[in-house]
Structure formats: C-alpha cells, structure tokens
Backbone as a chain_set.jsonl record, in Angstrom:
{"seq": "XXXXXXXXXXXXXXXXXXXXXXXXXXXXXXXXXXXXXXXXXXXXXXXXXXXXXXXXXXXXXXXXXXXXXXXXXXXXXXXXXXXXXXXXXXXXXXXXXXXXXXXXXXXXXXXXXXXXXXXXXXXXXXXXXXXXXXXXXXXXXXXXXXXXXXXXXXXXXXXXXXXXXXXXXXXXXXXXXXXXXXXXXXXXXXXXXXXXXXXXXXXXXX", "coords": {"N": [[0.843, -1.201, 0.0], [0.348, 2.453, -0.648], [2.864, 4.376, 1.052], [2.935, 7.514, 2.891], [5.55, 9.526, 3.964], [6.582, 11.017, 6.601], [8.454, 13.138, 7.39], [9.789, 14.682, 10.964], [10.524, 17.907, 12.068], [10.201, 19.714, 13.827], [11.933, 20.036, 16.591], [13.425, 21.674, 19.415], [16.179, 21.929, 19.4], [17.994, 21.653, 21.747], [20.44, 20.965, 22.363], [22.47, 21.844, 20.428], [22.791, 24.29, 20.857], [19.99, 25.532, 19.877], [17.602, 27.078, 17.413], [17.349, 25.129, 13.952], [18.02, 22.383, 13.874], [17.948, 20.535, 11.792], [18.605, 22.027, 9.497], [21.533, 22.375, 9.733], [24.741, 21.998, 8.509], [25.885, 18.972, 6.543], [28.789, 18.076, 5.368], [28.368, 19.764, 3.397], [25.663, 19.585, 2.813], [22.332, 20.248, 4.067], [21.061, 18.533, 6.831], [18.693, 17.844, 6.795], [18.27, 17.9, 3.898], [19.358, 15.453, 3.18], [18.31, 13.848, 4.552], [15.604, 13.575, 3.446], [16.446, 12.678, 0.924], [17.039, 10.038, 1.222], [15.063, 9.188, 1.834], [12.526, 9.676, 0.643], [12.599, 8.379, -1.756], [11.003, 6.145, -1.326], [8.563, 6.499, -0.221], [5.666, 6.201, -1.769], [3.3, 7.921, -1.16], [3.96, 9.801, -0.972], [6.093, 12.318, 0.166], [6.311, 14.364, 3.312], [6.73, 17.332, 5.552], [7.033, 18.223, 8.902], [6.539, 20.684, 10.887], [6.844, 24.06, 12.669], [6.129, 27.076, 12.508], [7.857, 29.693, 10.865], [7.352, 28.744, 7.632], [8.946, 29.557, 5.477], [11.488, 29.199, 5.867], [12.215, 26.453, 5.476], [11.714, 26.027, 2.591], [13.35, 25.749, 0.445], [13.613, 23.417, 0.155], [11.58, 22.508, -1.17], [9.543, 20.857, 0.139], [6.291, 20.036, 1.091], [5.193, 21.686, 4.052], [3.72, 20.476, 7.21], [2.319, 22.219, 10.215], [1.61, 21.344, 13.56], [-1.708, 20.125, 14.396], [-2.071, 20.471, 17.255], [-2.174, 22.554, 20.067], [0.501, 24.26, 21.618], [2.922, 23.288, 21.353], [3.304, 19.717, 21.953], [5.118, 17.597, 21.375], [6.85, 15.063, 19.893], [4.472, 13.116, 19.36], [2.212, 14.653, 18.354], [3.4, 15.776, 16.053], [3.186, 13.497, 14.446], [0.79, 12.677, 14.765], [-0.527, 14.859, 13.229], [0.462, 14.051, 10.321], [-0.922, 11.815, 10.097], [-3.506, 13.057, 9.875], [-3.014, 14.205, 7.457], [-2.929, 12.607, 5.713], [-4.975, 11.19, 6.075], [-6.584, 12.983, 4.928], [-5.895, 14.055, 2.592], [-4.427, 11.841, 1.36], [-5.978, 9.282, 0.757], [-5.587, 6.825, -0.033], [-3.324, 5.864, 1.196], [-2.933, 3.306, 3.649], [-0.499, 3.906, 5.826], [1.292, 5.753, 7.537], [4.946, 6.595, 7.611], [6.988, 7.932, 9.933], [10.225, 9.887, 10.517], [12.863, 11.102, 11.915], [14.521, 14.81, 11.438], [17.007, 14.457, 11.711], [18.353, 12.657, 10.885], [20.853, 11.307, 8.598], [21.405, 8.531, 7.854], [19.875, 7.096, 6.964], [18.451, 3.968, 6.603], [17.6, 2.358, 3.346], [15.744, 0.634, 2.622], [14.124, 0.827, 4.793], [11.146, 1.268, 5.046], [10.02, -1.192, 3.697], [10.841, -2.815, 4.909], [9.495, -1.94, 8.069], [6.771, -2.151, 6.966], [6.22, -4.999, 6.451], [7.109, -6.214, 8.676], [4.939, -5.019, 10.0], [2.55, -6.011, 8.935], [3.101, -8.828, 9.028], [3.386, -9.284, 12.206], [0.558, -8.244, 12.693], [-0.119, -5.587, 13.865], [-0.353, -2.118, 14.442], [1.586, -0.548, 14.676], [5.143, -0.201, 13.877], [7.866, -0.128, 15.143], [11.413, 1.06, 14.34], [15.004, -0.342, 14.99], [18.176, -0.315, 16.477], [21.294, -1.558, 17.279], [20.226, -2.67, 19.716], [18.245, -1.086, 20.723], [15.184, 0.881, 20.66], [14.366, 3.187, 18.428], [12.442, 5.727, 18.933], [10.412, 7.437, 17.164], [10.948, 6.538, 14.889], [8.997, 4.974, 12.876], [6.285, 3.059, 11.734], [2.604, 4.094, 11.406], [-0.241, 2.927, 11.464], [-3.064, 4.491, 9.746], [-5.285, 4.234, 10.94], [-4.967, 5.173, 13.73], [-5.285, 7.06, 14.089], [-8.001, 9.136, 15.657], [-7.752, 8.07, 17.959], [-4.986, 8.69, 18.622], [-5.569, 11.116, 18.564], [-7.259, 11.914, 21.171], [-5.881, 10.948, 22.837], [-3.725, 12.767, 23.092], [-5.053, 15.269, 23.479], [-7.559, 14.633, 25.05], [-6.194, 13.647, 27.552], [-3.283, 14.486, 27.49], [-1.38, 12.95, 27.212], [1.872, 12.588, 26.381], [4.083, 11.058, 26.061], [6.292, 9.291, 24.23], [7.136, 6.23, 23.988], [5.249, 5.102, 26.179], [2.686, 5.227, 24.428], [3.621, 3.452, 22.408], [4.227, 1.334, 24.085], [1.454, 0.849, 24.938], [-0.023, 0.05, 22.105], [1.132, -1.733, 22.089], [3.173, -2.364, 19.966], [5.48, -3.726, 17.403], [8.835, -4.172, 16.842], [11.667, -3.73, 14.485], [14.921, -4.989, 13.39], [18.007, -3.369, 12.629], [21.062, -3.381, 11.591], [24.41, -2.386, 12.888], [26.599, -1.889, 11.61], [28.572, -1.04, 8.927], [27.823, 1.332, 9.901], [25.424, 2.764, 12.071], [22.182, 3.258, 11.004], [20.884, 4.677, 12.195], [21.269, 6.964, 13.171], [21.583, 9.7, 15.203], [22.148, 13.309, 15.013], [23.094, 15.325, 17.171], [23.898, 17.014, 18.764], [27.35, 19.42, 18.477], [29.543, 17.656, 18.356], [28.489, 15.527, 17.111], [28.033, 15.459, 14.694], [30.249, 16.432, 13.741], [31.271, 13.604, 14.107], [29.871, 12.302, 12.026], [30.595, 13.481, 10.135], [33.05, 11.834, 9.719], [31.866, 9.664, 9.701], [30.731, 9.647, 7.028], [32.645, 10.057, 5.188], [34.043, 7.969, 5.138], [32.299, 6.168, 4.441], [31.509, 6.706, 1.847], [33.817, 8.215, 0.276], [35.572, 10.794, -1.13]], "CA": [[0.0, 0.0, 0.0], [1.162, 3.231, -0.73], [2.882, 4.858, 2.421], [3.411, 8.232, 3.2], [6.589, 9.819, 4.805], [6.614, 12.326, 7.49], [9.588, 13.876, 8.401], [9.693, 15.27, 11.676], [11.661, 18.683, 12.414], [10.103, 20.311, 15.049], [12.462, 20.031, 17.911], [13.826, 22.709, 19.755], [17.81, 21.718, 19.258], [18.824, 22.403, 22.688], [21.524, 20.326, 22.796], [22.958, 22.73, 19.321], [22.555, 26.026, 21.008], [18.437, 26.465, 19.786], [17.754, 26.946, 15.976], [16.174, 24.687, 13.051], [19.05, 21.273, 13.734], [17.901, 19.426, 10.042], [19.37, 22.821, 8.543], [22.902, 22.134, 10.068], [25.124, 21.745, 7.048], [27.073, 17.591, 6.882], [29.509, 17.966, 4.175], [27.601, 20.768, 2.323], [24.492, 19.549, 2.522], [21.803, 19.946, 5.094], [20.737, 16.969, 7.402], [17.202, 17.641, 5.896], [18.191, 17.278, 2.534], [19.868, 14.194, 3.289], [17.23, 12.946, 4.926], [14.869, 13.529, 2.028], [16.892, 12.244, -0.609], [17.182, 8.588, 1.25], [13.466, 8.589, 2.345], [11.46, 10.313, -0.488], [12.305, 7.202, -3.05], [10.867, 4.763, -0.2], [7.406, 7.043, 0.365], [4.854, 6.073, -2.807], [2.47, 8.805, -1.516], [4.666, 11.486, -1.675], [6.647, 13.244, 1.678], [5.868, 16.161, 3.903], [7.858, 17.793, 6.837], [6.417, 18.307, 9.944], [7.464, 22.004, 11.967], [6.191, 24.567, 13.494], [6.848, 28.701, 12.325], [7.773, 30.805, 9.181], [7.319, 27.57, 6.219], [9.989, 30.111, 3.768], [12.883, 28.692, 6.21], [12.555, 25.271, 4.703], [11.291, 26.205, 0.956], [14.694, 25.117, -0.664], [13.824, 21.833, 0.194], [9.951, 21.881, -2.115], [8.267, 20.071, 0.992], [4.927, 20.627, 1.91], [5.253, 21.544, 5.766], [2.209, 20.585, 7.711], [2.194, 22.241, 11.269], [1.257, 20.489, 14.308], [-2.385, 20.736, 15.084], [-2.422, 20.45, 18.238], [-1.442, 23.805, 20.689], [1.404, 24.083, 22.966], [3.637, 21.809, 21.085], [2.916, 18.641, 23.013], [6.0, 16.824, 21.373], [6.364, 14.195, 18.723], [3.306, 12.473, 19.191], [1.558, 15.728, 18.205], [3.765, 15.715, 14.54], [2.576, 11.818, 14.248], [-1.032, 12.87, 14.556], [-0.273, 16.064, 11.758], [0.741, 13.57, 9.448], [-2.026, 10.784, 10.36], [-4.446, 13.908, 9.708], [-2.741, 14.882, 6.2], [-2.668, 10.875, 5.269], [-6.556, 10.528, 6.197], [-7.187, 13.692, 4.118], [-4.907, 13.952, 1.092], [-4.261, 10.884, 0.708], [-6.989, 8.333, 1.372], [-4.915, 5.976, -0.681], [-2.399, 5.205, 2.259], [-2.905, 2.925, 5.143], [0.575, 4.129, 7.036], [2.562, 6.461, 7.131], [6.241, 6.175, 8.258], [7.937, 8.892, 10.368], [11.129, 9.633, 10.821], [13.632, 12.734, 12.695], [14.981, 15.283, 10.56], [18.589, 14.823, 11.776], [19.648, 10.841, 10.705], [21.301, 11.141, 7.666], [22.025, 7.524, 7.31], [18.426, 6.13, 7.11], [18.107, 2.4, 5.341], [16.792, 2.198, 1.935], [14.762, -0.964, 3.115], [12.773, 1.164, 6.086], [9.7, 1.435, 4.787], [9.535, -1.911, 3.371], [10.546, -3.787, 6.445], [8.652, -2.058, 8.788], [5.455, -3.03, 6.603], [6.431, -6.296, 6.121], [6.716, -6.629, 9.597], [2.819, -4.585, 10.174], [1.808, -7.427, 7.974], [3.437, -10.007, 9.808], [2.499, -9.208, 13.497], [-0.539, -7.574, 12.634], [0.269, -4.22, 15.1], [-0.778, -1.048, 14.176], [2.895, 0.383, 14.864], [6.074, -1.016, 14.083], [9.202, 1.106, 15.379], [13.077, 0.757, 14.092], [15.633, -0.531, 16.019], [19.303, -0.792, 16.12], [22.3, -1.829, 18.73], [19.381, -3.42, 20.794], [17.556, 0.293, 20.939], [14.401, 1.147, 19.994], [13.68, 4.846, 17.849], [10.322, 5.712, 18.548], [9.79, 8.413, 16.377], [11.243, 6.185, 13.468], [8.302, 4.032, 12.972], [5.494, 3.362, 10.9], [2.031, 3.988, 12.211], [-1.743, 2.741, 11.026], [-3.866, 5.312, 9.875], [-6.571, 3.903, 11.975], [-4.656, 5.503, 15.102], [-5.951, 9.009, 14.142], [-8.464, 9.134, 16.464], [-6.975, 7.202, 19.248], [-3.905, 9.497, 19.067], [-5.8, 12.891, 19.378], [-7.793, 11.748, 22.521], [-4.509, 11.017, 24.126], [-2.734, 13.977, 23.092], [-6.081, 16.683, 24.02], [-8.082, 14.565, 26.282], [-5.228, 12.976, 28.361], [-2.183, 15.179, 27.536], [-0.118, 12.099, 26.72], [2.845, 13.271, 25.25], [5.151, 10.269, 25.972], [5.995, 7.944, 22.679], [7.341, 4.805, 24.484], [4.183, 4.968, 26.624], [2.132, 5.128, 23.627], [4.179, 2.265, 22.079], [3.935, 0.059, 24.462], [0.025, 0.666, 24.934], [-0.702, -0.375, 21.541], [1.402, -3.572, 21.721], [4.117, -2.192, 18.653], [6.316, -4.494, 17.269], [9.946, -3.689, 16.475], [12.505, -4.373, 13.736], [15.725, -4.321, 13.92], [18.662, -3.313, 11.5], [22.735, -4.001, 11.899], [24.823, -0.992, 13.07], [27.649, -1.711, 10.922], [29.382, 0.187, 8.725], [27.427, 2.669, 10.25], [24.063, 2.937, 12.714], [21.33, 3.858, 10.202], [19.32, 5.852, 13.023], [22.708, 7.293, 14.157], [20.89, 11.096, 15.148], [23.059, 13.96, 15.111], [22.011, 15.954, 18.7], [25.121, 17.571, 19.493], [28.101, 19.759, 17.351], [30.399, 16.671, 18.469], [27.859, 14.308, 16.557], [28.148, 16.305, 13.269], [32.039, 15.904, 13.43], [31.665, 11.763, 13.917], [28.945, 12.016, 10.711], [31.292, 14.098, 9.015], [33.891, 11.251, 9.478], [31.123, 8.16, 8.974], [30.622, 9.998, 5.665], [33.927, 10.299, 4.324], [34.786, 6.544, 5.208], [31.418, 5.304, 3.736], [31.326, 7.53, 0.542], [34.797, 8.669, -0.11], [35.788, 11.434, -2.528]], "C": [[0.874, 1.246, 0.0], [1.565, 4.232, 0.831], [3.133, 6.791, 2.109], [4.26, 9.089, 4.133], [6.508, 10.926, 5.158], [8.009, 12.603, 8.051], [9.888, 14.887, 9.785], [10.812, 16.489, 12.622], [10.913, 19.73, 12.931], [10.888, 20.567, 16.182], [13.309, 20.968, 18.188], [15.346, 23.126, 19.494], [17.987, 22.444, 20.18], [19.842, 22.255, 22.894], [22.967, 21.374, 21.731], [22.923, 23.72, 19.465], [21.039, 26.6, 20.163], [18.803, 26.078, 17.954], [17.116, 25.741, 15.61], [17.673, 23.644, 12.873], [19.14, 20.612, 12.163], [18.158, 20.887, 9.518], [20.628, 23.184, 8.973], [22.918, 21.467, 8.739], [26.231, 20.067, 7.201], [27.342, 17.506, 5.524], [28.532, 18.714, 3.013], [26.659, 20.693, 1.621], [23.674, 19.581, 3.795], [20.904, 18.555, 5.651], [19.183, 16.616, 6.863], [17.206, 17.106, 4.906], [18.72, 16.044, 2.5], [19.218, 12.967, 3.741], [16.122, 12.591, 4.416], [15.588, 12.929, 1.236], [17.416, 10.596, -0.238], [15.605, 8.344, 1.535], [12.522, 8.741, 1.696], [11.082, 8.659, -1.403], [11.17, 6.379, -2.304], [8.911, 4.913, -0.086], [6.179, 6.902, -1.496], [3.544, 7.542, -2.783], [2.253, 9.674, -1.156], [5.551, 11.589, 0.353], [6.458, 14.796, 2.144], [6.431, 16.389, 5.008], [6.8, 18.571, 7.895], [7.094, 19.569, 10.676], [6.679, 23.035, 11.911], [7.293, 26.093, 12.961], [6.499, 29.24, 11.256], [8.294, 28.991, 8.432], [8.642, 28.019, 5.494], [11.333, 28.982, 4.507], [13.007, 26.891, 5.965], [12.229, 25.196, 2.946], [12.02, 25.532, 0.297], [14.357, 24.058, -0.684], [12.449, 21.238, -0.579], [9.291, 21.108, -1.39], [7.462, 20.239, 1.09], [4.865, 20.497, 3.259], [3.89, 22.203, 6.075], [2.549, 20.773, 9.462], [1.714, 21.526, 12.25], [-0.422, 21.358, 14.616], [-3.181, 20.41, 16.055], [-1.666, 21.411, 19.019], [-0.188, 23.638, 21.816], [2.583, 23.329, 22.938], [4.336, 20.981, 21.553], [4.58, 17.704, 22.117], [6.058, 16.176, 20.055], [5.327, 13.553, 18.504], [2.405, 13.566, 18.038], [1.65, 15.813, 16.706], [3.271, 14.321, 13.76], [1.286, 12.347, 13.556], [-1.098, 14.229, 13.326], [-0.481, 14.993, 10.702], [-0.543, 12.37, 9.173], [-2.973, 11.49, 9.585], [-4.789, 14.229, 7.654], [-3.073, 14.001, 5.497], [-4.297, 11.371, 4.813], [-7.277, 11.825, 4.869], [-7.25, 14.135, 2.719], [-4.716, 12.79, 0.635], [-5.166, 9.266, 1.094], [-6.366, 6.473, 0.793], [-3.937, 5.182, 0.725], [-3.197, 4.607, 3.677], [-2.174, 3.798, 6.323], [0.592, 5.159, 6.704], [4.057, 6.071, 8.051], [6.856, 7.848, 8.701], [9.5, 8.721, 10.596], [11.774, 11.261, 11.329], [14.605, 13.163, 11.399], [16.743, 15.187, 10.84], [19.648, 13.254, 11.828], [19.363, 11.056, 9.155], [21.656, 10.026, 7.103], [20.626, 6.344, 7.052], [18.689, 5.144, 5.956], [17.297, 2.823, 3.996], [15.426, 1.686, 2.024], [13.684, -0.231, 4.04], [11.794, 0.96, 5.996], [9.106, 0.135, 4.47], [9.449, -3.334, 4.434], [9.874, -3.779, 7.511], [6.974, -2.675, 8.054], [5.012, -4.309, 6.212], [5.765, -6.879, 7.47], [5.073, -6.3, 10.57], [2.132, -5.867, 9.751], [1.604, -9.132, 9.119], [2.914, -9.995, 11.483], [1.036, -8.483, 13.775], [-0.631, -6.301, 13.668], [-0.252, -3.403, 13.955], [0.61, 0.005, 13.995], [3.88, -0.471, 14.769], [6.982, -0.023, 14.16], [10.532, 0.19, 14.475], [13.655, 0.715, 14.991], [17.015, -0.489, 15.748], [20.416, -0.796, 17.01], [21.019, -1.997, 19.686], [19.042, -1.714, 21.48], [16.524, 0.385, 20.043], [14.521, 2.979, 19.606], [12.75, 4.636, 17.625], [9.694, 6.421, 17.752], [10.354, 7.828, 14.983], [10.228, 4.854, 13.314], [7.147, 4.25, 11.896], [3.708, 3.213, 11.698], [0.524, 3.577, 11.317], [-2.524, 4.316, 10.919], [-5.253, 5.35, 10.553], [-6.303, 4.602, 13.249], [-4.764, 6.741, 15.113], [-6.462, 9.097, 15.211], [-8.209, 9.077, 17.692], [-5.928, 8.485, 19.711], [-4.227, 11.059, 19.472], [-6.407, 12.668, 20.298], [-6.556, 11.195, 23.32], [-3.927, 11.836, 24.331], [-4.214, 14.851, 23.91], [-6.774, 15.947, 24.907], [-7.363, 14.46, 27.179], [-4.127, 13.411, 28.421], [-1.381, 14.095, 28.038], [0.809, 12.363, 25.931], [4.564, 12.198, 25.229], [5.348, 8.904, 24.946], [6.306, 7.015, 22.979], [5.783, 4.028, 24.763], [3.089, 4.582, 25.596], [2.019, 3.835, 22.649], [3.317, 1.178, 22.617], [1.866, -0.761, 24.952], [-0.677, -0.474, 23.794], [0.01, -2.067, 20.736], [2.697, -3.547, 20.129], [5.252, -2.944, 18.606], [7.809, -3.788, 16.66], [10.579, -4.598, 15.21], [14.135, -4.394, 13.645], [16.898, -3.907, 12.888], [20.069, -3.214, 11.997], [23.232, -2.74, 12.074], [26.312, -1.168, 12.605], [27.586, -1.715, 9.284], [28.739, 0.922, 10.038], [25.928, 2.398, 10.784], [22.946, 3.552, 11.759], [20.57, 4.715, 10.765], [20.278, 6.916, 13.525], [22.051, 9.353, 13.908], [21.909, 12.167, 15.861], [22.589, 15.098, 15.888], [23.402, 16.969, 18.573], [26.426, 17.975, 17.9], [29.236, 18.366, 17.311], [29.592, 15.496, 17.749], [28.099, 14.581, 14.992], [29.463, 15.948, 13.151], [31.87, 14.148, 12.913], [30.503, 11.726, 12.556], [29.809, 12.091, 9.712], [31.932, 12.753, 8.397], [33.329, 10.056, 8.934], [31.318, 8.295, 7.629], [31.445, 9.858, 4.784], [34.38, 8.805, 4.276], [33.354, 5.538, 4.372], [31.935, 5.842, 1.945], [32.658, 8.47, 0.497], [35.394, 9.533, -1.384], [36.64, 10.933, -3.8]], "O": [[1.983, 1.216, 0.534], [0.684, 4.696, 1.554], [3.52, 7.155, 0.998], [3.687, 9.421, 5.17], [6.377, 11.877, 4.387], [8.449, 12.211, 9.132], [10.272, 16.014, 9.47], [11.611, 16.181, 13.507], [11.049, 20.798, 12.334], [10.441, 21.481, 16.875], [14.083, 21.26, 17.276], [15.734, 24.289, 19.391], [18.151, 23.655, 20.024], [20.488, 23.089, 23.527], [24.104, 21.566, 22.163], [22.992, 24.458, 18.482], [20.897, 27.784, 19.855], [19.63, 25.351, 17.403], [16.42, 25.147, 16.433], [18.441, 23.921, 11.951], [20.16, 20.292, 11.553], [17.477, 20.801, 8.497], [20.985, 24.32, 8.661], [22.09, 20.839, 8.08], [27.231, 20.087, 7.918], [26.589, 17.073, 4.651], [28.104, 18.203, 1.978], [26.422, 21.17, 0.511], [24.191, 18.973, 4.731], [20.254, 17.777, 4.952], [18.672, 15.525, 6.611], [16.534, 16.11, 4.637], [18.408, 15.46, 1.462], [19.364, 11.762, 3.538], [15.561, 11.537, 4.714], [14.759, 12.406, 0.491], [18.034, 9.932, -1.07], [15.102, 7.228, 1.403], [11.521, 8.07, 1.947], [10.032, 8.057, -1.623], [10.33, 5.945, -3.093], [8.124, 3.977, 0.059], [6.218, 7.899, -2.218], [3.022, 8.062, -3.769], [1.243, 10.344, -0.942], [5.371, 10.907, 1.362], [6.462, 15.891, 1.583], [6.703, 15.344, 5.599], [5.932, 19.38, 7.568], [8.254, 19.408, 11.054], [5.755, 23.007, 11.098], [8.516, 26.228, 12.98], [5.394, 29.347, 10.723], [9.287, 28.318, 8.706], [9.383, 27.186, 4.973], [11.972, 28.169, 3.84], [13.985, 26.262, 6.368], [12.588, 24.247, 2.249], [11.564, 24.687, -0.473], [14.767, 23.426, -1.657], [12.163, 20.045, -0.673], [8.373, 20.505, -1.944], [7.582, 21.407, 1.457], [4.545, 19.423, 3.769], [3.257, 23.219, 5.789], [2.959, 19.794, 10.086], [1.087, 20.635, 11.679], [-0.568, 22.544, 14.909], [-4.383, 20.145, 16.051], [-0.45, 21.33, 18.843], [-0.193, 22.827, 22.742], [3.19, 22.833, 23.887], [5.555, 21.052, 21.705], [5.007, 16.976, 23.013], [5.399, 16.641, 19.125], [5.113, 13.317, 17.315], [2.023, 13.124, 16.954], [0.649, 15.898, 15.996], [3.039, 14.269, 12.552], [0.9, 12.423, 12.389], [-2.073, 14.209, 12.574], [-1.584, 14.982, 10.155], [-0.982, 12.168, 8.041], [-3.433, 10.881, 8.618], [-5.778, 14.369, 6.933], [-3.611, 14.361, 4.45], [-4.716, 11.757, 3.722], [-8.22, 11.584, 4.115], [-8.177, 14.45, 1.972], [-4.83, 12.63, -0.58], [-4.667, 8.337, 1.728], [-6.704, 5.357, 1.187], [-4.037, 3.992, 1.024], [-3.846, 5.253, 4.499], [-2.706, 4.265, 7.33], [0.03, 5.618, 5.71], [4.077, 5.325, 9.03], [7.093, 8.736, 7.882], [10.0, 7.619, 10.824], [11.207, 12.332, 11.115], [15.215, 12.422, 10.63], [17.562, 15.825, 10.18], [20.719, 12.876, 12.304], [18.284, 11.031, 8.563], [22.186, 10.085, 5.993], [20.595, 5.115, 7.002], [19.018, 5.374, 4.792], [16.405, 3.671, 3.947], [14.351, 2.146, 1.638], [12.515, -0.618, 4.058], [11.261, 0.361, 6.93], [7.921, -0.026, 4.76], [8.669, -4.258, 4.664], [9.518, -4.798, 8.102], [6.232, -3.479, 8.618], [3.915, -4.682, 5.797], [4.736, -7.531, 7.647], [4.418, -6.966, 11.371], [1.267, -6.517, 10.339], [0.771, -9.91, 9.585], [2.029, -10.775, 11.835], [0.551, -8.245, 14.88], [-1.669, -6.364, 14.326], [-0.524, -3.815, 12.828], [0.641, 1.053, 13.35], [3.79, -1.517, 15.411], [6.971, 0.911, 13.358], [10.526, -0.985, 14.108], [13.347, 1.403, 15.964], [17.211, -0.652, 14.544], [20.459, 0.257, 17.645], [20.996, -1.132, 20.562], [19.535, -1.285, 22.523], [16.669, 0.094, 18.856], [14.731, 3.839, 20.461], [12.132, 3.942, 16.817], [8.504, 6.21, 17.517], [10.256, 8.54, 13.983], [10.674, 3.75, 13.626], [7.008, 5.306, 11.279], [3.545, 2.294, 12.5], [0.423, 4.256, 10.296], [-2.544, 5.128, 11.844], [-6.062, 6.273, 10.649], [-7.28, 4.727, 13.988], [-4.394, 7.481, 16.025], [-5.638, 9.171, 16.122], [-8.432, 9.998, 18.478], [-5.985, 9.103, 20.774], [-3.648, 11.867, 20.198], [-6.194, 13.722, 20.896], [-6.571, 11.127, 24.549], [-3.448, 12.043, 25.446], [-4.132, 14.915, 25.137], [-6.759, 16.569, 25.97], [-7.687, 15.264, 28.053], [-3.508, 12.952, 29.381], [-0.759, 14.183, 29.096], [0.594, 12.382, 24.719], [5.648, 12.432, 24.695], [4.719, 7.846, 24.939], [5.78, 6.236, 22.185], [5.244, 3.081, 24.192], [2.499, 3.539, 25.88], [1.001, 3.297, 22.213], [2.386, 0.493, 22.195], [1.337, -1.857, 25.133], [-1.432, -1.407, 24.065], [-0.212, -2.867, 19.827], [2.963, -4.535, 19.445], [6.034, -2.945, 19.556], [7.675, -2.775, 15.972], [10.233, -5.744, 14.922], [14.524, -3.29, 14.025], [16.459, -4.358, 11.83], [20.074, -2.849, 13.173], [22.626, -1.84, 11.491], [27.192, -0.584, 13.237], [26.74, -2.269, 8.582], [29.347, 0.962, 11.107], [25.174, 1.826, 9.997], [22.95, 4.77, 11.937], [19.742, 5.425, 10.195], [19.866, 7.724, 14.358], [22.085, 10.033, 12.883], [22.395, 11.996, 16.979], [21.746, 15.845, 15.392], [23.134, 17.871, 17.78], [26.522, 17.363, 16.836], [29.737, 18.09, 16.221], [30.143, 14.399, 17.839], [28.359, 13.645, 14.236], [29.745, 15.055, 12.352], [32.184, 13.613, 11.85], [30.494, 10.569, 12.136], [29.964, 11.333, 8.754], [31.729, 12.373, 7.244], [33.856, 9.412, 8.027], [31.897, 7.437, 6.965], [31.135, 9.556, 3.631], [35.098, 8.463, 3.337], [33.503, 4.431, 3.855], [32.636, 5.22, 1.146], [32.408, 9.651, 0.737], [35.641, 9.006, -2.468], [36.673, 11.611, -4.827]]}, "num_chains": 1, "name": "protein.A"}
C-alpha cells in the first residue's frame, strides 16, 4: 500500500545552542536534505515535513510543511497525529505512514519496506526501528486507523510520551545491523556532526 513519509523537524535543538538542527550543514548539505533524498524514493504517496513557524525557512527543500495541530507543542506524538491527519485527508490511498527525525542522515533504503512487512506479519498497528538493541520511537510506521486514538490522548489525556504510547498499543519492532554505520545514528550535538562528518567520508569517499 502506498505509504506516506513524514519527516519530523520540530524540535527545539537544545543540545545545538536552539535553531532549526535538520538545517545544520554535513559535508555541504543539510541533514534535511539528506534525509529527504534517502526517504522520499521509499514514500509512494509522496513526503511532507512536519514544523512549526515561518514555512519560507525550509522552501529550498519543495516540501509541503504541515504544522502540528495540536497547541502548545505537546512533542512528537503531536507531529505523528499532523501527518495521520494529512494521510486521512490527502491521501486516502495510504494505510501508514512512516515517520522519521529530521537529523539521521544515514536512514536504510529498506525502512519502509521492512517495517510493513513486519505490520503485515504481526498484525500491530505500529512497528518502530531498532538498532544496537535500541528502539527509535519516532522512526516508525504507524496505522492510519490511530488518528483518532492518538488525538484523545494527546487533548483529552495530555499524553505526550511515545514509548508509553508504544507500548500501549502492543508495537512491534525491527531491527537493522549498526555496521558500517548505525542507520538511526541522530546527530544531537556539534560533536555528533564531526563523527557524521567522518562516517561519511569513510562510507562515501571522494
């Protein structure tokens, strides 16, 4: 079924001194665009970026950025349920969609097709990514049936924790090898950007 990919770049980057982290530059490109140009092929019905402000400061990148709507911005759950919203409305075609954080540059090819393999296979509603025996919760793929569900947790219940959420609805994991290189490997910190720099240069060498 055709999925659609949410990219999620909302987060405050505190750990980066503040600012818009997926427009940090890794080897003269930003972590956005890098993160689009492994996840776009993967998404059949289409990709859209998830954030919160002035839209112009991502333009370069031709996304369609869909704000969170829900007030106060409650977290990632909140960008989930954006995208759930955009799915159910634009695209009636998709079951899932698949999220993922605007600042892993090394995302699998395969993501999209393993987590729905594995939807298939355990019949869950959510299947997260995993890797070095860690789950990423915000790299997962989610049922569009969990619309509903997810805005009465976020506005009735001011649930804003994604494990919690996880483990509610029973989500199965997958997991993927962290050599060469961690595919979820998320670049928080200016000391994480350096070790990308260097993944980069030893994967993909000039």
């Amino acid at each position: 079924m055709p999925t659609l990919g949410v990219i999620l770049a909302g987060g405050l980057s505190r750990r980066m001194g503040g600012g818009d982290k997926p427009l940090r530059r890794l080897a003269g490109r930003t972590l956005l665009d890098r993160v689009a140009a492994r996840f776009a092929p993967q998404c059949a019905a289409g990709l859209i970026l998830n954030a919160n402000g002035d839209p112009t400061r991502f333009a370069s990148l031709g996304l369609l950025m869909v704000p969170d709507g829900v007030p106060n911005n409650p977290g990632p759950l909140a960008g989930i349920l954006a995208g759930l919203d955009h799915a159910a409305v634009h695209h009636p075609e998709a079951r899932n969609i698949v999220s993922v954080t605007g600042d892993a540059p090394f995302l699998p090819a395969d993501l999209v097709t393993r987590l729905d393999a594995a939807r298939q296979d355990a019949g869950v509603p959510i299947v997260v990514a995993a890797s070095g025996g860690r789950q990423h919760f915000t790299t997962a793929l989610w049922d569009v049936s969990l619309r509903a569900d997810l805005r009465e947790a976020l506005v009735e219940r001011d649930e804003r924790r994604v494990g919690a959420y996880l483990a509610r609805h029973g989500a199965a994991a997958v997991e993927w090898p962290i050599e060469p290189v961690d595919p979820f490997l998320n670049v928080n910190t200016l000391e994480d950007l350096d070790r990308a720099e260097l993944l980069l240069a030893r994967l993909d060498p000039p």
